[in-house]
N, CA, C and O of each residue as an XYZ file, in Angstrom:
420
protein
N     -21.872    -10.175     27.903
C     -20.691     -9.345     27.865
C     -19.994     -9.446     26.504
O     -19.522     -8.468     25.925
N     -19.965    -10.619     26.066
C     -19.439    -11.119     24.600
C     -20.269     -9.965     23.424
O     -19.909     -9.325     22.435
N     -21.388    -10.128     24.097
C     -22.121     -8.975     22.848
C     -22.099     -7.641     22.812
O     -22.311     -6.960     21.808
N     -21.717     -7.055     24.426
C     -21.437     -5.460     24.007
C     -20.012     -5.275     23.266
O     -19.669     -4.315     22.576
N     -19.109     -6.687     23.649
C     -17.945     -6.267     22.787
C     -17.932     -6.343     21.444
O     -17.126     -5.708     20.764
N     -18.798     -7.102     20.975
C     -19.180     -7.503     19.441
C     -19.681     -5.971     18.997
O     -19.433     -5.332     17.974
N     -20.353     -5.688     19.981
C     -20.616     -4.377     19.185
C     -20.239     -2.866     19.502
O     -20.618     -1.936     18.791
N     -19.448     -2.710     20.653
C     -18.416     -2.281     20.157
C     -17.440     -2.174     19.173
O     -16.971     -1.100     18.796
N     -17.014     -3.662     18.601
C     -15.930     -3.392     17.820
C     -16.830     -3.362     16.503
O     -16.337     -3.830     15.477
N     -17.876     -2.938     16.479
C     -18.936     -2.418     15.180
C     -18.345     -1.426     15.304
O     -17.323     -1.135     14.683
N     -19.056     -0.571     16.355
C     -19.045      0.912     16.793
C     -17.495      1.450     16.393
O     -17.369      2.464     15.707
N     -16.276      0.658     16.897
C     -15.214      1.361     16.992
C     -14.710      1.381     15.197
O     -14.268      2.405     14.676
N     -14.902     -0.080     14.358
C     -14.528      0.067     12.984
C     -15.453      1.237     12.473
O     -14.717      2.042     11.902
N     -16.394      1.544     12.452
C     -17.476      2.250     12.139
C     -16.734      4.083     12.327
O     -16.956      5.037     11.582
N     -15.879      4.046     13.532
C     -15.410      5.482     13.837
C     -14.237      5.144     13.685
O     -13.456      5.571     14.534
N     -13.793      4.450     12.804
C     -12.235      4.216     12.176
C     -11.074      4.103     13.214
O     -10.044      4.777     13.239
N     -11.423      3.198     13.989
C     -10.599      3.050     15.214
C     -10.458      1.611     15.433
O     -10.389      1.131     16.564
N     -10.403      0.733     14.072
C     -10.148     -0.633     13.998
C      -9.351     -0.474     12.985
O      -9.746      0.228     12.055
N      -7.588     -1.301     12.908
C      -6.782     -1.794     12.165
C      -6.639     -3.157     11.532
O      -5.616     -3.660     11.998
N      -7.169     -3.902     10.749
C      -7.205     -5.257     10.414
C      -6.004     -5.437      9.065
O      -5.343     -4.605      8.443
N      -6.104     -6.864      8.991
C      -5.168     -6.818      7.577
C      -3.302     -7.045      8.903
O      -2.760     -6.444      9.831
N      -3.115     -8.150      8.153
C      -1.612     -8.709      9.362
C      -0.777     -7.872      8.501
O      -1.182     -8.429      7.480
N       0.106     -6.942      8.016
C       1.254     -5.929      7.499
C       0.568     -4.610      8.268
O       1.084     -3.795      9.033
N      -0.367     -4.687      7.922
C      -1.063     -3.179      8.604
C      -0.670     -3.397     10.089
O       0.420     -2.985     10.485
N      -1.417     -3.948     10.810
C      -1.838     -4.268     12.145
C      -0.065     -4.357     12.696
O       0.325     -3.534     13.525
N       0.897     -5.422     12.138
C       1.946     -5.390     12.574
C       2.842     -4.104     12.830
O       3.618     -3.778     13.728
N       2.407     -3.524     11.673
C       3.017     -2.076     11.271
C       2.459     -0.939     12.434
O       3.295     -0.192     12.942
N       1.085     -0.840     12.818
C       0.561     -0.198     13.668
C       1.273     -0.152     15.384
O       1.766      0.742     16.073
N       0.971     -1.815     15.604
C       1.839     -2.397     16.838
C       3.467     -1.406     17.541
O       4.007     -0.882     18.516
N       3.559     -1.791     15.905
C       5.547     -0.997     16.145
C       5.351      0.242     16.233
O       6.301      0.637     16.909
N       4.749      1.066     15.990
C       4.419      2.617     15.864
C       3.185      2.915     17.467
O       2.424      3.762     17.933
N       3.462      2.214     17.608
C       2.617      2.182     19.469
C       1.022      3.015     19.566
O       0.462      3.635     20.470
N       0.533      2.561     17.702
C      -0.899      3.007     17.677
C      -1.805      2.310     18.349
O      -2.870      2.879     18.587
N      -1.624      1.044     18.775
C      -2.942      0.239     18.928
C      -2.316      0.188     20.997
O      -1.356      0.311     21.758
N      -4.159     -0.158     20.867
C      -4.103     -0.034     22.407
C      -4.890     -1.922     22.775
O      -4.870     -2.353     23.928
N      -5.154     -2.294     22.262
C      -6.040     -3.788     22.484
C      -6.243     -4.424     21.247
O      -6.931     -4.139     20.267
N      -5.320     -5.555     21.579
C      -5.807     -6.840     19.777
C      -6.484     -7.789     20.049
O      -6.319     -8.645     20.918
N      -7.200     -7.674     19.376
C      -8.188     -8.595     19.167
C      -8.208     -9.658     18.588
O      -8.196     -9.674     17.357
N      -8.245    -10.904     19.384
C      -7.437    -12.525     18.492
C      -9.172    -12.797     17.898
O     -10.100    -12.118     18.338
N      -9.357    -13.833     16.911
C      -9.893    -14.610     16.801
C      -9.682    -15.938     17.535
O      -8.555    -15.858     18.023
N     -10.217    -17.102     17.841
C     -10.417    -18.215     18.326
C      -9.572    -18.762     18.046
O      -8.762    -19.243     18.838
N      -9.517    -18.857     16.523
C      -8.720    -20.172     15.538
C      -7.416    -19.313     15.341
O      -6.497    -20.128     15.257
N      -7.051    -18.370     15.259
C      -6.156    -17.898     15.057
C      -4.608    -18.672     15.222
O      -4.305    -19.289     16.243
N      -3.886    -18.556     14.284
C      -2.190    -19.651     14.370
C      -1.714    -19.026     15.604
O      -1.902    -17.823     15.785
N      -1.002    -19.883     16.621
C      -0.039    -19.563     17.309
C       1.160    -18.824     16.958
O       1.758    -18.045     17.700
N       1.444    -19.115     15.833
C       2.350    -18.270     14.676
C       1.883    -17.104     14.560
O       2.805    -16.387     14.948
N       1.103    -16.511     14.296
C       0.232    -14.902     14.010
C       0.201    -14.407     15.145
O       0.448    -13.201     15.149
N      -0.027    -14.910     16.228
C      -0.490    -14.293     17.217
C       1.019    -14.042     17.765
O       1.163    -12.831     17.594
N       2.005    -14.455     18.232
C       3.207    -14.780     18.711
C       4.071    -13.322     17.941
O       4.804    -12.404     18.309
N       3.443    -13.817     16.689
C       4.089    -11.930     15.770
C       3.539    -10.709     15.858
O       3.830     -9.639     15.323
N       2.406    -11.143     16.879
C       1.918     -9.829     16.579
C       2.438     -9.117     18.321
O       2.732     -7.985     18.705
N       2.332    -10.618     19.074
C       2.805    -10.261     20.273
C       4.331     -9.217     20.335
O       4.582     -8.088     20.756
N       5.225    -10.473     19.567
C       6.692     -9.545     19.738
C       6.577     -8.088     18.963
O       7.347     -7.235     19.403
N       5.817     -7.732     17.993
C       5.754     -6.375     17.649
C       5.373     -5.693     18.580
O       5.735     -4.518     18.513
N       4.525     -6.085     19.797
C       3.475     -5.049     20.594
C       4.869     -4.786     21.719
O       4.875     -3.564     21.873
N       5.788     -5.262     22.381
C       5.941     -5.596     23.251
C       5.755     -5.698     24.262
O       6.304     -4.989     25.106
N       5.062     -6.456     24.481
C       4.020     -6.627     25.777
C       3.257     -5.167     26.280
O       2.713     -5.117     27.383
N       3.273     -4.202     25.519
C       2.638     -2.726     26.134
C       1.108     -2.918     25.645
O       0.528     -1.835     25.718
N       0.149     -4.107     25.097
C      -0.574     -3.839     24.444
C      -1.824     -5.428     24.917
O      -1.793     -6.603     24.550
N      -2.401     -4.968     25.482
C      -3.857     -5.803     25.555
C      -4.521     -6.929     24.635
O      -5.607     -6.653     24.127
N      -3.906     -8.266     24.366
C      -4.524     -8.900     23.757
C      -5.774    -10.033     24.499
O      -5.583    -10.693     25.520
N      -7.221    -10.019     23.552
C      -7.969    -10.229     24.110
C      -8.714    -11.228     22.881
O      -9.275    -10.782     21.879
N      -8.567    -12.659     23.230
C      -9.438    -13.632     22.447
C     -10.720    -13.816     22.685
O     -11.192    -14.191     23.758
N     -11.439    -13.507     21.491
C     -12.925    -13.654     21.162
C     -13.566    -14.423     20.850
O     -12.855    -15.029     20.048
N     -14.607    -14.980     20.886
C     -15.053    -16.177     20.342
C     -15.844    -16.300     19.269
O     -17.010    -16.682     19.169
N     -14.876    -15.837     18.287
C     -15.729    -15.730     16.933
C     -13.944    -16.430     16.354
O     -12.829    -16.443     16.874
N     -14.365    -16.790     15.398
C     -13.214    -17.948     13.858
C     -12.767    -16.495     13.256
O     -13.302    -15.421     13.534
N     -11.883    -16.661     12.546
C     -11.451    -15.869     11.715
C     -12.137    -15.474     10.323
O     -11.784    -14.540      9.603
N     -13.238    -16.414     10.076
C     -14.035    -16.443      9.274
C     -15.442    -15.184      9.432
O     -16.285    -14.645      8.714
N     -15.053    -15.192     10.672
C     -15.922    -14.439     11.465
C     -15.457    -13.024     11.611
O     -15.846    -12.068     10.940
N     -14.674    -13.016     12.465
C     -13.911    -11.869     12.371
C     -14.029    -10.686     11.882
O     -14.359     -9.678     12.507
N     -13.729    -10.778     10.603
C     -13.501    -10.115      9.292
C     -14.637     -9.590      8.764
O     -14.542     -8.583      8.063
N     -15.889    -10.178      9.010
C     -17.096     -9.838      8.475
C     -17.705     -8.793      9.478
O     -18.423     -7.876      9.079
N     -17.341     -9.002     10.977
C     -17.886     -8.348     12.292
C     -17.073     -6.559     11.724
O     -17.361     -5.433     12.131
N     -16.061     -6.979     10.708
C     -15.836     -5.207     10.372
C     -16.005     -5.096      9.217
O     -15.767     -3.984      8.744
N     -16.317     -5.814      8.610
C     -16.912     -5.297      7.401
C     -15.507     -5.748      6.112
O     -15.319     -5.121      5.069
N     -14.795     -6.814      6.520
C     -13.930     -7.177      5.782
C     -13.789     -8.531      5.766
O     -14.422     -9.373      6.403
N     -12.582     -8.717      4.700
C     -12.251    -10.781      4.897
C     -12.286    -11.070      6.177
O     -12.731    -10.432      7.132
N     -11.551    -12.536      6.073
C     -11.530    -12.584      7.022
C      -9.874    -12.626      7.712
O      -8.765    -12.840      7.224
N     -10.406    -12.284      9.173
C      -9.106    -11.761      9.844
C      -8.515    -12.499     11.546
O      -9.259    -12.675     12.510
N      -7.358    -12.746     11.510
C      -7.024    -13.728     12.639
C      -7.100    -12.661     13.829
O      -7.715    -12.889     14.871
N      -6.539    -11.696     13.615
C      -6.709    -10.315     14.642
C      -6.946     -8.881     13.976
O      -6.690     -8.661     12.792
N      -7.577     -7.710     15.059
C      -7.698     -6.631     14.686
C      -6.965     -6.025     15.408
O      -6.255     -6.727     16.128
N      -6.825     -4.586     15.522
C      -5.816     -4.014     16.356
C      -7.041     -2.770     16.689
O      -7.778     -2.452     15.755
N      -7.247     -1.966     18.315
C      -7.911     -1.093     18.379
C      -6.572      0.230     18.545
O      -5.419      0.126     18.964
N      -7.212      1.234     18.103
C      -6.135      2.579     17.922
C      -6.416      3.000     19.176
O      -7.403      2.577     19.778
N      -5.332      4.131     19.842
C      -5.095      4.996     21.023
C      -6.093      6.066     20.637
O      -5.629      7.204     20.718
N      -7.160      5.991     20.296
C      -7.835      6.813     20.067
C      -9.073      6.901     20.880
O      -9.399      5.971     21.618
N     -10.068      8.445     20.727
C     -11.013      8.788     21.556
C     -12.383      7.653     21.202
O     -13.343      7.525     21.960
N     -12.189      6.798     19.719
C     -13.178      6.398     19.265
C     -13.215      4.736     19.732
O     -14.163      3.952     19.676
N     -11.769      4.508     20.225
C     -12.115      3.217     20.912
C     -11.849      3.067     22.239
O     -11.283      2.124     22.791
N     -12.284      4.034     22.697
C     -12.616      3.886     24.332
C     -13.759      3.036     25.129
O     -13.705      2.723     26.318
N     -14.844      2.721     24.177
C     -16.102      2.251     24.626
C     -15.697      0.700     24.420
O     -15.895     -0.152     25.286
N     -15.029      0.408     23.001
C     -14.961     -0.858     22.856
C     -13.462     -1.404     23.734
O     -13.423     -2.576     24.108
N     -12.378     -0.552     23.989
C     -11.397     -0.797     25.541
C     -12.372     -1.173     26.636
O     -12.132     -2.322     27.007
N     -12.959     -0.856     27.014
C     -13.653     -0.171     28.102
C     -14.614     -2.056     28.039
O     -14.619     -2.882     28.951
N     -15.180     -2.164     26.883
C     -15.811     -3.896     26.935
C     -15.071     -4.565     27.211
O     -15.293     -5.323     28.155
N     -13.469     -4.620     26.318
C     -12.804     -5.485     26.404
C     -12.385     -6.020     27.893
O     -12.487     -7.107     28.461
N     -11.811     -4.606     28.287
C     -11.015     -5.140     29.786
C     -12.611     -5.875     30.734
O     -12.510     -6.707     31.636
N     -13.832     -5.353     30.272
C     -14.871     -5.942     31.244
C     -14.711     -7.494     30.786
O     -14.539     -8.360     31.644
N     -14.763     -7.756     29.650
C     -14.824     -9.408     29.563
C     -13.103     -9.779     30.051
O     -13.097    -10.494     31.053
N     -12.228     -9.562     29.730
C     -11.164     -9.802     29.845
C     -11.037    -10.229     32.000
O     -10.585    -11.219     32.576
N     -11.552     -9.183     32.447
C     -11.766     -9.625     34.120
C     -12.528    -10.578     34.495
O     -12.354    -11.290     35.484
N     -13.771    -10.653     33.394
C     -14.838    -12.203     33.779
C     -13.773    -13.489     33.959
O     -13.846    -14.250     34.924
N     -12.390    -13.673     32.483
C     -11.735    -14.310     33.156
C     -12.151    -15.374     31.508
O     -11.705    -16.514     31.380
C-alpha cells in the first residue's frame, strides 16, 4: 500500500498537483488549495504543528515512511519535511492511496 502511494505522489508531482518548499506549502494551506499533507517520518514537531495551524484542521495529514532526505527526491526536489496535494482533478488517485493507507491504521 506504501508503494501505490509512493507512486502516486510521482504521478500527482508529475501532473503538477504537488506543493513542496515550507513558505509555499504554508501559503497554499491558508488559501484552502491543498487537500492532503504529506509528513515525512523525521519531520520537526515544530513544522508539522505550522503547517497544522495554517490548515485548520480542514486538511488530511498523512505520515510516510520515507526521511526528509527522501522526500524531496520522491518529487524531484531537495529535500522536504512535507508536501501539500492540491484540490485538484490530478490528485485524486494519489487522495484516493492516501486515505487507503491512512485506514490500514
Amino acid at each position: 500500500m506504501v508503494a501505490a502511494a509512493l507512486d502516486g505522489l510521482s504521478m500527482a508531482q508529475a501532473a503538477g498537483a504537488v506543493i513542496g518548499g515550507a513558505q509555499q506549502l504554508e501559503s497554499a494551506l491558508q488559501k484552502g488549495m491543498i487537500h492532503s499533507v504529506i509528513v515525512a517520518s523525521d519531520a520537526a514537531d515544530r513544522t508539522v504543528a505550522k503547517l497544522r495551524e495554517a490548515a485548520e484542521e480542514r486538511v488530511a495529514f498523512v505520515t510516510l515512511p520515507l526521511s526528509t532526505d527522501e522526500l524531496g527526491p520522491r518529487i524531484g526536489r531537495g529535500p522536504r519535511a512535507a508536501v501539500g496535494v492540491t484540490s485538484s482533478r490530478a490528485g485524486v488517485h494519489l487522495r484516493r492511496q492516501l486515505r487507503r493507507l491512512a485506514d490500514l491504521g
